[in-house]
SERO-4910 file (N, C-alpha, C, O; in steps of 0.05 Angstrom, whole numbers):
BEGIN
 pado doro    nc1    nc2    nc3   cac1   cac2   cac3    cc1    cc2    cc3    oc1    oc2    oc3
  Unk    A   -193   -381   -609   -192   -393   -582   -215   -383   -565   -216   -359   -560
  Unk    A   -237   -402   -556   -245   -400   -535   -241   -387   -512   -220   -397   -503
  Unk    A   -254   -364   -491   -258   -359   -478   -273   -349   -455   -278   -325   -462
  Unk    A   -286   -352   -429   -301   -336   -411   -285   -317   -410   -260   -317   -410
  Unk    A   -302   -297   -410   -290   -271   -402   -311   -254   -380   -329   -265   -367
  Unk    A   -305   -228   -377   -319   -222   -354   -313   -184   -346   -292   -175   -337
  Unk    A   -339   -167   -352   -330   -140   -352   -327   -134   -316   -340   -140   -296
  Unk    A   -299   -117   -325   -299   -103   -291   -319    -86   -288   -322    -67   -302
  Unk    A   -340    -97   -258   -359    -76   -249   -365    -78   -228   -357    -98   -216
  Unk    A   -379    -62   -217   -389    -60   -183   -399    -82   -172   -423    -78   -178
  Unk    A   -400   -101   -160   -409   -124   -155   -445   -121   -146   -452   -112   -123
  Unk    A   -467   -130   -168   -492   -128   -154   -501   -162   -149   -488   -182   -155
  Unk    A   -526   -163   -136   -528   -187   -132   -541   -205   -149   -553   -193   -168
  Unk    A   -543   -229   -149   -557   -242   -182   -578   -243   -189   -595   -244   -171
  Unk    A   -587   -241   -213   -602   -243   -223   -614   -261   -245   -609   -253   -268
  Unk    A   -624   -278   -243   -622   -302   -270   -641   -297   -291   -665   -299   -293
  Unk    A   -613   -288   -315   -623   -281   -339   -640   -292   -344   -640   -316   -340
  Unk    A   -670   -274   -357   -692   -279   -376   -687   -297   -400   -671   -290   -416
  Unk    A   -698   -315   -403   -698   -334   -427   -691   -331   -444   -673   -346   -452
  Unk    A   -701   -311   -459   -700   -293   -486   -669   -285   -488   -657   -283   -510
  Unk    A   -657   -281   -463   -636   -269   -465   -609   -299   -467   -587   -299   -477
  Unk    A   -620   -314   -456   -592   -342   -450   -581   -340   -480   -556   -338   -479
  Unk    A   -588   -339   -502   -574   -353   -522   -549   -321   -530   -529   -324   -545
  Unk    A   -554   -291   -516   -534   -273   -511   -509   -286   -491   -486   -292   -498
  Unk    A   -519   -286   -470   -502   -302   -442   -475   -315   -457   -451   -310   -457
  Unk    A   -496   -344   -477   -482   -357   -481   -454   -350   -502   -430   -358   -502
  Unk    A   -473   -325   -521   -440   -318   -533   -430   -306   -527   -414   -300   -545
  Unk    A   -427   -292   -501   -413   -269   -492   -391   -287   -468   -370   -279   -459
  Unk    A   -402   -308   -465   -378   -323   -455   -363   -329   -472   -340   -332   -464
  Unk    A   -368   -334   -507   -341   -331   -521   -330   -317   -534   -310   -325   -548
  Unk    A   -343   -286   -534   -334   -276   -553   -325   -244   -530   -305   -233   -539
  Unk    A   -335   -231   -507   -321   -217   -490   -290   -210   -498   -279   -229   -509
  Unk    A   -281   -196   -495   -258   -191   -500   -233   -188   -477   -210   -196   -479
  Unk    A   -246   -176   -455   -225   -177   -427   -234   -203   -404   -256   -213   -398
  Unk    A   -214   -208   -398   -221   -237   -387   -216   -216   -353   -207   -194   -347
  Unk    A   -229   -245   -335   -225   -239   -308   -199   -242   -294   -198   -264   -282
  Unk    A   -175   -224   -293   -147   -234   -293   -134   -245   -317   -111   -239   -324
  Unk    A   -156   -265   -333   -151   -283   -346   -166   -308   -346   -163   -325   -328
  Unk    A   -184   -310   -370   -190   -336   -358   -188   -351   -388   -196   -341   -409
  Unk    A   -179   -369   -387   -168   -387   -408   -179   -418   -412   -187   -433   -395
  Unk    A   -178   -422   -434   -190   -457   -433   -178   -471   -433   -163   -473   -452
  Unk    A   -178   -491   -407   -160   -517   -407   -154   -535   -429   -172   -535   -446
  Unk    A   -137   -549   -434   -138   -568   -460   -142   -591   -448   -160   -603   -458
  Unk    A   -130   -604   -424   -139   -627   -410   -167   -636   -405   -179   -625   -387
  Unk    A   -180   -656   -422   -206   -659   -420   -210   -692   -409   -227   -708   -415
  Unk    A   -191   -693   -396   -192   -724   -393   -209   -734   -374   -217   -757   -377
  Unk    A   -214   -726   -359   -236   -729   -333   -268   -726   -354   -284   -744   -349
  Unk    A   -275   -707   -373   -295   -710   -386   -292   -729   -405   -314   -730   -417
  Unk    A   -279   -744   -412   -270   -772   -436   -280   -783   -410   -305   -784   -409
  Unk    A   -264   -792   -386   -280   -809   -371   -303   -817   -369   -311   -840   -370
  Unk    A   -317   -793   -363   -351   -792   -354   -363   -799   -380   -380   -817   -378
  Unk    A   -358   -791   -404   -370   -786   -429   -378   -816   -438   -398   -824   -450
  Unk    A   -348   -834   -427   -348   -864   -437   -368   -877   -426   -369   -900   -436
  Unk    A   -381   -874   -412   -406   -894   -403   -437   -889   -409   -455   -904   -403
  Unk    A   -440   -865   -423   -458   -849   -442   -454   -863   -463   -432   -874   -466
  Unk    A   -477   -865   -483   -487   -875   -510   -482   -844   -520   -466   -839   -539
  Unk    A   -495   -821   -505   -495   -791   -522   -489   -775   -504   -504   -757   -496
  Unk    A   -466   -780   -495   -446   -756   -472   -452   -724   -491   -450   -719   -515
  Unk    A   -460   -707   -465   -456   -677   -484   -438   -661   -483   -433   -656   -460
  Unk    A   -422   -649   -501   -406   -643   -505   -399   -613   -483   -419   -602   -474
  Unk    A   -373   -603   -476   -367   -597   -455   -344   -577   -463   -330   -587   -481
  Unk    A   -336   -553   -454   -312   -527   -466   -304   -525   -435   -319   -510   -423
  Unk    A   -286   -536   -423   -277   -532   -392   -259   -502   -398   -243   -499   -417
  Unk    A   -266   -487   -382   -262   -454   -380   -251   -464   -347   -260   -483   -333
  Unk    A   -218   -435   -339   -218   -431   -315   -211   -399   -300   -194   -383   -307
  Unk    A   -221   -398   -289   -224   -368   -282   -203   -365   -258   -201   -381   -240
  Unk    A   -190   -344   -260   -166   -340   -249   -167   -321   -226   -176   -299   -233
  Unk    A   -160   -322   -198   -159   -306   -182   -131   -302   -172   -120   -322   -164
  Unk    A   -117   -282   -172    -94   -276   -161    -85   -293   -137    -99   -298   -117
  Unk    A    -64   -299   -140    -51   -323   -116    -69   -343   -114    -68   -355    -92
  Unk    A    -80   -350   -126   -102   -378   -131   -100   -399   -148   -101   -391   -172
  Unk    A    -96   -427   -145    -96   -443   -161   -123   -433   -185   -138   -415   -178
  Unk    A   -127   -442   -203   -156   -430   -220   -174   -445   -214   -172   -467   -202
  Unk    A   -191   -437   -219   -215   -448   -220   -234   -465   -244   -250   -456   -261
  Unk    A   -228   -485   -239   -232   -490   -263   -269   -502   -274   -280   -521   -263
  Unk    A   -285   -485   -295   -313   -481   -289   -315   -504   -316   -295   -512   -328
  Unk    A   -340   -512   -322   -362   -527   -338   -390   -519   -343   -408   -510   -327
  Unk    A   -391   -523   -368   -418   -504   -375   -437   -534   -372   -432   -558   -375
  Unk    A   -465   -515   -363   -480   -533   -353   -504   -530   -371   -515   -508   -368
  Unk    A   -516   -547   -391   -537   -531   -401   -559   -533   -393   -567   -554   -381
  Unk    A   -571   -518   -396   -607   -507   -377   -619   -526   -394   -615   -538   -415
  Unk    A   -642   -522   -370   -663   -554   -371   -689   -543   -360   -688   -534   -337
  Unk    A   -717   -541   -375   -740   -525   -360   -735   -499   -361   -729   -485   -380
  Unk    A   -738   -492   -329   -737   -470   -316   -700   -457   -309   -693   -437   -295
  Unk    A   -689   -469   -320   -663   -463   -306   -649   -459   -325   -645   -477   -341
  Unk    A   -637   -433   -329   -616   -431   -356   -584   -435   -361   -572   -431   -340
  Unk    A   -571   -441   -378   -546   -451   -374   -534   -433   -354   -541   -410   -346
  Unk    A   -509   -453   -344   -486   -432   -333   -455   -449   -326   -446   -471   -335
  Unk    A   -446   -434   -312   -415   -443   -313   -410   -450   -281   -409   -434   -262
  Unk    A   -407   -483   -282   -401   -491   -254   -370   -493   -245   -352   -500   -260
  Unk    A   -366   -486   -216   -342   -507   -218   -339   -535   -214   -355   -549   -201
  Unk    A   -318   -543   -226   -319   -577   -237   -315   -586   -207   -328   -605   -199
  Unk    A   -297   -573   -187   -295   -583   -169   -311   -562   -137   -321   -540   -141
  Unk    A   -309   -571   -117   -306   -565    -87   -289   -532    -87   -274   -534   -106
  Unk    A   -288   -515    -78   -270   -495    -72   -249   -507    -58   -256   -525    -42
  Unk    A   -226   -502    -60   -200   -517    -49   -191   -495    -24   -199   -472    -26
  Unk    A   -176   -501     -5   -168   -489     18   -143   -466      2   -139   -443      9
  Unk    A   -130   -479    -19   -110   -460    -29   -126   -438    -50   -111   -422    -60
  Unk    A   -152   -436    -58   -160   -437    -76   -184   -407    -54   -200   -393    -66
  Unk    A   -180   -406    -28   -202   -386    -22   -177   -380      7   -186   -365     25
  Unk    A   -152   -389     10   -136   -372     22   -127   -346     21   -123   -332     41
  Unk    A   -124   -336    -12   -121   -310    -18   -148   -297     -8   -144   -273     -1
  Unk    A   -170   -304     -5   -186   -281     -1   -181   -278     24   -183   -254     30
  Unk    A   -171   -296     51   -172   -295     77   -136   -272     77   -130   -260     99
  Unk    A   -122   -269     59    -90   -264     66   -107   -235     57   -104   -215     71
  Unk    A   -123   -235     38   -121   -199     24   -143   -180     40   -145   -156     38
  Unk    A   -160   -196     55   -183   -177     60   -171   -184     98   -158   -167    110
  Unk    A   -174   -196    105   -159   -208    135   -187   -220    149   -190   -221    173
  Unk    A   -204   -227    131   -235   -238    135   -231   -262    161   -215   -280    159
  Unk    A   -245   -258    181   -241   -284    207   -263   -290    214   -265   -300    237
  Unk    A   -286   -287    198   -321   -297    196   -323   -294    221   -332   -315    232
  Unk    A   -318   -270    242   -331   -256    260   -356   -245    248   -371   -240    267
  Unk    A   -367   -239    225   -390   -225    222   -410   -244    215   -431   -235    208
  Unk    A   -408   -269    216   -423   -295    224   -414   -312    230   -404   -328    214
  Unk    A   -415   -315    265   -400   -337    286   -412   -361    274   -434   -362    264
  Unk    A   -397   -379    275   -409   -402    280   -420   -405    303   -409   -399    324
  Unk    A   -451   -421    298   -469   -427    315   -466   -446    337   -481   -450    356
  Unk    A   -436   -462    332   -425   -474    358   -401   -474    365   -388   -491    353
  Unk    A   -388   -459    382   -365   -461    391   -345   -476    390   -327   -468    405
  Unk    A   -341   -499    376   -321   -521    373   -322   -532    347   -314   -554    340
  Unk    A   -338   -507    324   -331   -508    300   -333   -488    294   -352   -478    281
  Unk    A   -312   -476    301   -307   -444    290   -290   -448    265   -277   -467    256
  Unk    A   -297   -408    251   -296   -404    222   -260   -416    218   -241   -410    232
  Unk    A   -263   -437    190   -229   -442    192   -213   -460    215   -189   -456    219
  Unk    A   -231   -482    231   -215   -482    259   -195   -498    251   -178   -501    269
  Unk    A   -191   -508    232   -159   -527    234   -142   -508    218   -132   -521    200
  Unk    A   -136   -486    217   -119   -463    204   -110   -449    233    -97   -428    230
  Unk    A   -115   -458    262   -106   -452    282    -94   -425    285    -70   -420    288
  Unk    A   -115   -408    281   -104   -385    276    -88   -366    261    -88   -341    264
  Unk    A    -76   -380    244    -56   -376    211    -74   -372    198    -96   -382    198
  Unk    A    -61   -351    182    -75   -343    158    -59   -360    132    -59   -349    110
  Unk    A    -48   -382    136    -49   -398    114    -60   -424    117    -64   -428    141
  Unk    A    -67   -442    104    -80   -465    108    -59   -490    123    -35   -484    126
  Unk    A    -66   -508    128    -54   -533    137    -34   -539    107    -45   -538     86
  Unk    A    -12   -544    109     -7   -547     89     -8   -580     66      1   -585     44
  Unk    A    -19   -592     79    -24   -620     66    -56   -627     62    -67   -648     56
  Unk    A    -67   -598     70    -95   -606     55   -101   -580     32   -125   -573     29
  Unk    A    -80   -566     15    -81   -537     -3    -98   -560    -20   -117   -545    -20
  Unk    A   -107   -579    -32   -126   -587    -50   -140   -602    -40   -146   -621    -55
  Unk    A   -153   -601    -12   -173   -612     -2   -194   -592     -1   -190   -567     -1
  Unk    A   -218   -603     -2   -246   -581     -3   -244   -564     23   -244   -576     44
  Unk    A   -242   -541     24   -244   -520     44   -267   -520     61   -290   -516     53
  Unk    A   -263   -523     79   -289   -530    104   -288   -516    134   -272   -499    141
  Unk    A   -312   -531    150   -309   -507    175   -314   -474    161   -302   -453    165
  Unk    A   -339   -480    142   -353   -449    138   -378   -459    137   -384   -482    131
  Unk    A   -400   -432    145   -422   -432    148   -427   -423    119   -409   -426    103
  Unk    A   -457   -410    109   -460   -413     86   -459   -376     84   -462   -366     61
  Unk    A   -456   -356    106   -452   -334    105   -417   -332     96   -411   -311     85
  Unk    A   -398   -349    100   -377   -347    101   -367   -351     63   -352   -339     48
  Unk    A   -385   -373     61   -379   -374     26   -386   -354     15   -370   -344     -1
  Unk    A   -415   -338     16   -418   -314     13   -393   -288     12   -385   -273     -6
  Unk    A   -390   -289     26   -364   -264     36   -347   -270     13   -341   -253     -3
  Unk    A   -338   -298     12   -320   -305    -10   -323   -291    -28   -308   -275    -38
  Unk    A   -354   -301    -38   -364   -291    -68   -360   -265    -78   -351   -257    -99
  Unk    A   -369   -250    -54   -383   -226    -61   -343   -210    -63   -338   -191    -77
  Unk    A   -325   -222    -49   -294   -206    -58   -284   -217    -82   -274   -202    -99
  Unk    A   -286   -244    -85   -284   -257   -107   -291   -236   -137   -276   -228   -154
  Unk    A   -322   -233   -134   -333   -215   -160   -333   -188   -156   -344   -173   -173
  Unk    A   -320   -178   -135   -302   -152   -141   -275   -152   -149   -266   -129   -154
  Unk    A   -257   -177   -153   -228   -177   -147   -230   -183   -179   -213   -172   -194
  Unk    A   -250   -201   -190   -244   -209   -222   -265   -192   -247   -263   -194   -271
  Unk    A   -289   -174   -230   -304   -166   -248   -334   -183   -262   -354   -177   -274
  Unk    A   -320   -211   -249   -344   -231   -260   -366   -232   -228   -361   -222   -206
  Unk    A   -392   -247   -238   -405   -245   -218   -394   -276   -202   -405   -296   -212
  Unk    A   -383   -280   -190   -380   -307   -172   -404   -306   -148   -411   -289   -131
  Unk    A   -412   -333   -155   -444   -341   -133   -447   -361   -118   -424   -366   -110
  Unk    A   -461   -377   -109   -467   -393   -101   -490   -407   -119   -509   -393   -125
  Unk    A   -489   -435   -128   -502   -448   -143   -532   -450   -124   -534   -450   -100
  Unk    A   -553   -450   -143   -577   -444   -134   -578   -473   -116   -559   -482   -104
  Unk    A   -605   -486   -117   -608   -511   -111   -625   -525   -145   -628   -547   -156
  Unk    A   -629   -506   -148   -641   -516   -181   -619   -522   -196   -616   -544   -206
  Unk    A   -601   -502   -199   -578   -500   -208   -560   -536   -203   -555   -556   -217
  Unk    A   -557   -528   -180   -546   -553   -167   -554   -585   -172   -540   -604   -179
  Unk    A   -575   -584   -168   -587   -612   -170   -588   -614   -200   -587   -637   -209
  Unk    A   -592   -589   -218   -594   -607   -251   -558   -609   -257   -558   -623   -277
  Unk    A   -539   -605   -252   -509   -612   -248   -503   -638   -241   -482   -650   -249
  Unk    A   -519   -647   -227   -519   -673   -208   -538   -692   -220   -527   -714   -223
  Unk    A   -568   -690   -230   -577   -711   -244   -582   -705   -269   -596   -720   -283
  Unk    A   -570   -684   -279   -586   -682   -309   -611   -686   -318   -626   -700   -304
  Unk    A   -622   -672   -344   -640   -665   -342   -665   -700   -344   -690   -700   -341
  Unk    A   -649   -724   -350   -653   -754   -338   -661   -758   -309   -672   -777   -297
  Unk    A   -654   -738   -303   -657   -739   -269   -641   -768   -252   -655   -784   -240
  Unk    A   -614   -770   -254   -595   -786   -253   -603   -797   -216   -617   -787   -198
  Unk    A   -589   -816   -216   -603   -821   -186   -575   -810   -164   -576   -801   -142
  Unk    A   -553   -815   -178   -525   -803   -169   -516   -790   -208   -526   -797   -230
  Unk    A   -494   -770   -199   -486   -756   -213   -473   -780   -241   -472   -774   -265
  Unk    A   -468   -797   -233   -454   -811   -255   -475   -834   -268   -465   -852   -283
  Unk    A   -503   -834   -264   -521   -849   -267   -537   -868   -237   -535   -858   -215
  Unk    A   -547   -884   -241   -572   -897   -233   -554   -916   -204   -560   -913   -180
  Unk    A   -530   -936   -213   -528   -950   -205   -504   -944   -171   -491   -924   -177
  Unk    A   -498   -949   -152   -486   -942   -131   -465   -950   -136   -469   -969   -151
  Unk    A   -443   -947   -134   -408   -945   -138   -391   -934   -122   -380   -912   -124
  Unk    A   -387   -957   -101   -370   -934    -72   -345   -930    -87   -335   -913    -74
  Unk    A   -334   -934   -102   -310   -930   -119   -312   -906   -138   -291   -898   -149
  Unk    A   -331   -896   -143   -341   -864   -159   -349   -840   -139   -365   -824   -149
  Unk    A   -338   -834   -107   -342   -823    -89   -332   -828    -67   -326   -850    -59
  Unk    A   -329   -810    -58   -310   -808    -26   -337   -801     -3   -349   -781      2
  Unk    A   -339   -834      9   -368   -831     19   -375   -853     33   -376   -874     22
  Unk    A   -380   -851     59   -384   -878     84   -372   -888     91   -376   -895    114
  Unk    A   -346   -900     75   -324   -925     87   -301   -923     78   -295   -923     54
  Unk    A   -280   -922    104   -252   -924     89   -243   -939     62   -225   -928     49
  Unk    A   -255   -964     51   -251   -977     42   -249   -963      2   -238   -975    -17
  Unk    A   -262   -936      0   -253   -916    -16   -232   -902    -16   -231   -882    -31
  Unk    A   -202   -910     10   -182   -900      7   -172   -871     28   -150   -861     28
  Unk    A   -195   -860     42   -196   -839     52   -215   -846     80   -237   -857     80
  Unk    A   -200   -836    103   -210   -835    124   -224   -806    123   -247   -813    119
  Unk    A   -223   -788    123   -238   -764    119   -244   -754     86   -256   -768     70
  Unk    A   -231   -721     78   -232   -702     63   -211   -719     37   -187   -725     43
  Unk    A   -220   -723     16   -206   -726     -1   -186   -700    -24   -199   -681    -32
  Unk    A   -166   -701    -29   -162   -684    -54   -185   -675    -75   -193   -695    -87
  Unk    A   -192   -660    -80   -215   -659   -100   -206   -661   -133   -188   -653   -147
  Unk    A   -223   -674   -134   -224   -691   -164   -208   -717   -159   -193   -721   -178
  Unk    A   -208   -733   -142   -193   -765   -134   -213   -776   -146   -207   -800   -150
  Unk    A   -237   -770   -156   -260   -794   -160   -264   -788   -199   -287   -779   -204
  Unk    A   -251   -790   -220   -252   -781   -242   -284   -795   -250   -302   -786   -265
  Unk    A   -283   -818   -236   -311   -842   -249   -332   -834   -242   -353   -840   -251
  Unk    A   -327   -816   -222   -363   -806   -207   -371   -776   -222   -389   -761   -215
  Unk    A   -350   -773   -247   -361   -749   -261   -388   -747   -277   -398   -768   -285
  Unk    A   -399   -725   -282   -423   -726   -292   -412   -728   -324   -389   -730   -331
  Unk    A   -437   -726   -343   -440   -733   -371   -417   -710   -375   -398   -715   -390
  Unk    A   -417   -683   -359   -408   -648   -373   -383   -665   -360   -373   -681   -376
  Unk    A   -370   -665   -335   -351   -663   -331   -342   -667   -299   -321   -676   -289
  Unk    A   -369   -657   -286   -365   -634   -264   -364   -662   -242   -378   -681   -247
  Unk    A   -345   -661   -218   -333   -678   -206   -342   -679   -174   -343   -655   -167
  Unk    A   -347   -691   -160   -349   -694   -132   -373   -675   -120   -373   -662   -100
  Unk    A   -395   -678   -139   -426   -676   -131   -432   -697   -112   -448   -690    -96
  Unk    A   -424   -721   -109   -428   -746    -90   -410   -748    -71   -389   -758    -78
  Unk    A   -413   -739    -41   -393   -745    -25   -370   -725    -22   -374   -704    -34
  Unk    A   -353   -726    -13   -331   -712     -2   -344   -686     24   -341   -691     48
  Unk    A   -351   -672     17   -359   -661     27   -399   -647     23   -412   -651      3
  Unk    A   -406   -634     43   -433   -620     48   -429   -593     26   -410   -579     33
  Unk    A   -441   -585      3   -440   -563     -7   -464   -539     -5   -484   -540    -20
  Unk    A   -459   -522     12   -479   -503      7   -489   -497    -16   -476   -503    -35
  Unk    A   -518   -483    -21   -529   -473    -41   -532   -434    -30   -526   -420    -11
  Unk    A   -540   -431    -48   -551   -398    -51   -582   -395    -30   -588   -375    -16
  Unk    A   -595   -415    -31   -618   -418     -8   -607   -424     18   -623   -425     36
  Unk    A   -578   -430     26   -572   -443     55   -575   -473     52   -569   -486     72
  Unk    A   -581   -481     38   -587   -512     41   -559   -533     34   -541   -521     23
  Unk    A   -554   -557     40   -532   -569     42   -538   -586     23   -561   -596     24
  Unk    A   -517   -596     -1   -524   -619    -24   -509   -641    -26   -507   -644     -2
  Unk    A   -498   -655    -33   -482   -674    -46   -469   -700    -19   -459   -722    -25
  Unk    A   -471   -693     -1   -459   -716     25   -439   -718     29   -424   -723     10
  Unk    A   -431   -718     52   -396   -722     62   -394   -742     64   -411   -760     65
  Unk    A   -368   -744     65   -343   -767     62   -346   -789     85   -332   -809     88
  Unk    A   -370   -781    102   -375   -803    124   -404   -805    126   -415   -800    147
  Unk    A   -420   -812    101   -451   -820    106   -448   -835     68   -436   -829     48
  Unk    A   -467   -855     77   -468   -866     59   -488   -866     28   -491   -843     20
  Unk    A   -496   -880     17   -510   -872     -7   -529   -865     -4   -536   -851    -23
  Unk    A   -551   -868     19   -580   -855     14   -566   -822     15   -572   -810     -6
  Unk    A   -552   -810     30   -547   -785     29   -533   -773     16   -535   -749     17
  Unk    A   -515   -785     -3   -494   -765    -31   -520   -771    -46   -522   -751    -60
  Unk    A   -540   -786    -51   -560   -784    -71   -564   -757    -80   -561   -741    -61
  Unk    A   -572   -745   -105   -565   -725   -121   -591   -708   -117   -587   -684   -122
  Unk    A   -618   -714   -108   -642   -702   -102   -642   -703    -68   -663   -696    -58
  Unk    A   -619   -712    -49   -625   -710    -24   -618   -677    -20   -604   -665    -36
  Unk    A   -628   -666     -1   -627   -636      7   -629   -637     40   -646   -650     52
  Unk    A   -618   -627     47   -606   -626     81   -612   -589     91   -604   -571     76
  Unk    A   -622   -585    106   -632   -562    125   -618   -560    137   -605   -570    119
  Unk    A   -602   -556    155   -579   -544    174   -574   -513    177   -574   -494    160
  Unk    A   -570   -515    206   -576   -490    214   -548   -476    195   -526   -486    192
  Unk    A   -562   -446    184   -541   -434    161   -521   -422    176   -501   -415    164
  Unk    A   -523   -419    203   -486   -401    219   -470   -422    228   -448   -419    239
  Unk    A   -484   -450    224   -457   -479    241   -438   -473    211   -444   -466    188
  Unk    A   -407   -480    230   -392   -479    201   -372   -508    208   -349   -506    216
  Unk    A   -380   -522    206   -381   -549    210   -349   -562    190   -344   -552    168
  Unk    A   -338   -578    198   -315   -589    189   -329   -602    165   -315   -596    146
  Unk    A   -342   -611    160   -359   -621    131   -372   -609    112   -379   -621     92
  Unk    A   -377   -579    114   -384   -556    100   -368   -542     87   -351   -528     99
  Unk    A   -369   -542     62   -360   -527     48   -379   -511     24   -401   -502     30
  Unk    A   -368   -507     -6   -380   -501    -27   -366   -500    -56   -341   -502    -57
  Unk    A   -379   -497    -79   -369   -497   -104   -380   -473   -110   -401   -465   -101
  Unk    A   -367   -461   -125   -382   -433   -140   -396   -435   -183   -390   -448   -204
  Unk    A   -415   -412   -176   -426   -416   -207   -410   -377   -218   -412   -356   -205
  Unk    A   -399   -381   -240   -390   -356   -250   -403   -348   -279   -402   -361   -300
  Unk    A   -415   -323   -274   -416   -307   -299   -404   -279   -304   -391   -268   -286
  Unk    A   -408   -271   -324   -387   -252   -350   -401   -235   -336   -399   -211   -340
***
């Protein structure tokens, strides 16, 4: 049986393995012996059958999920390197509000140590002060964070499991999203308001959708809601994929957005990249 696994250690900051070294990386994600909590491979691959079916040569895909205490899992996809960029393990989806609550219940984190840059989108503002989430959005993308706030995440995250949890580069990011084809949206060339939660009610959602509602807007690997739903930070501060209220020139998979990095904006969120 397949597994990521992940040694307990001091949390340092990343570093992207040397070339020479990726084809180690790659087997030490299956052959490690202590997992992070646990991290185990899903058998449900049906969201990658989806995506796979409209490919002539879909590539093949091992969905891994990495487990954080009191957390739904996380469930990651290996991405393989293209050029300059070497494989790694995305998550398939958005970080979920139930899914980065434990870090706000265990550490008592209230992103005072980076305000948001405007006062009427402060850190978390529809959690009205509770330290638990709204409870009818626990699988909606977690939002109202700046890109210091996903950080914080990370950096307890990969002390709590031993693995490094990050923030996807923007290299990282964009080859997830168009492949190494250079896809024009994550699911290919052609526009499909029905493969994304993006510009118009008429996709079923007035705002923030559940993440993973869009199985059709999956990429070739797997990985889900790169188009729309929400704004995803990168590791540079930069914002990718387009919210749930702008239309296709902006979920486009090469668009990249500048925004100031302390707004923590109701449309801001993130996905994380994990290594062993």
């Amino acid at each position: 049986m397949h597994a990521l696994t992940c040694r307990r250690t001091h949390h340092t900051p990343h570093r992207s393995p040397h070339p020479k070294h990726a084809r180690t990386l790659l087997v030490s994600l299956a052959l490690l012996a202590t997992a992070c909590s646990a991290v185990v491979p899903r058998a449900d691959t049906s969201h990658t059958a989806t995506a796979a079916n409209a490919y002539a040569n879909p590539r093949p895909t091992t969905p891994h999920t990495l487990h954080i205490p009191g957390a739904p899992p996380i469930e990651l996809i290996h991405v393989p390197g293209h050029g300059t960029t070497n494989p790694f393990w995305l998550a398939r989806t958005e970080l979920t509000y139930a899914q980065f609550a434990p870090f706000v219940q265990a550490t008592h984190y209230d992103g005072s140590d980076h305000p948001s840059s405007r006062p009427s989108e402060d850190f978390l503002q529809d959690w009205n002060g509770n330290p638990t989430p709204p409870p009818d959005r626990l699988d909606h993308p977690v939002c109202y964070l700046n890109v210091h706030h996903a950080r914080a995440f990370c950096v307890w995250a990969s002390r709590t499991t031993g693995c490094t949890v990050r923030l996807p580069t923007d290299a990282e990011w964009e080859l997830a999203a168009r492949g190494p084809e250079g896809r024009t949206f994550p699911w290919g060339d052609e526009w499909d308001l029905q493969r994304c939660n993006s510009g118009t009610p008429d996709d079923g959602f007035a705002g923030s959708a559940p993440v993973g509602s869009f199985p059709r807007g999956a990429t070739p690997e797997g990985v889900l809601d790169l188009a729309g739903n929400i704004w995803e930070w990168t590791a540079e501060g930069h914002l990718r994929g387009g919210p749930w209220c702008m239309g296709p020139d902006t979920v486009k998979s090469a668009f990249v957005a500048r925004e100031d990095t302390e707004r923590a904006d109701d449309k801001f969120g993130f996905r994380v990249v994990v290594e062993p």
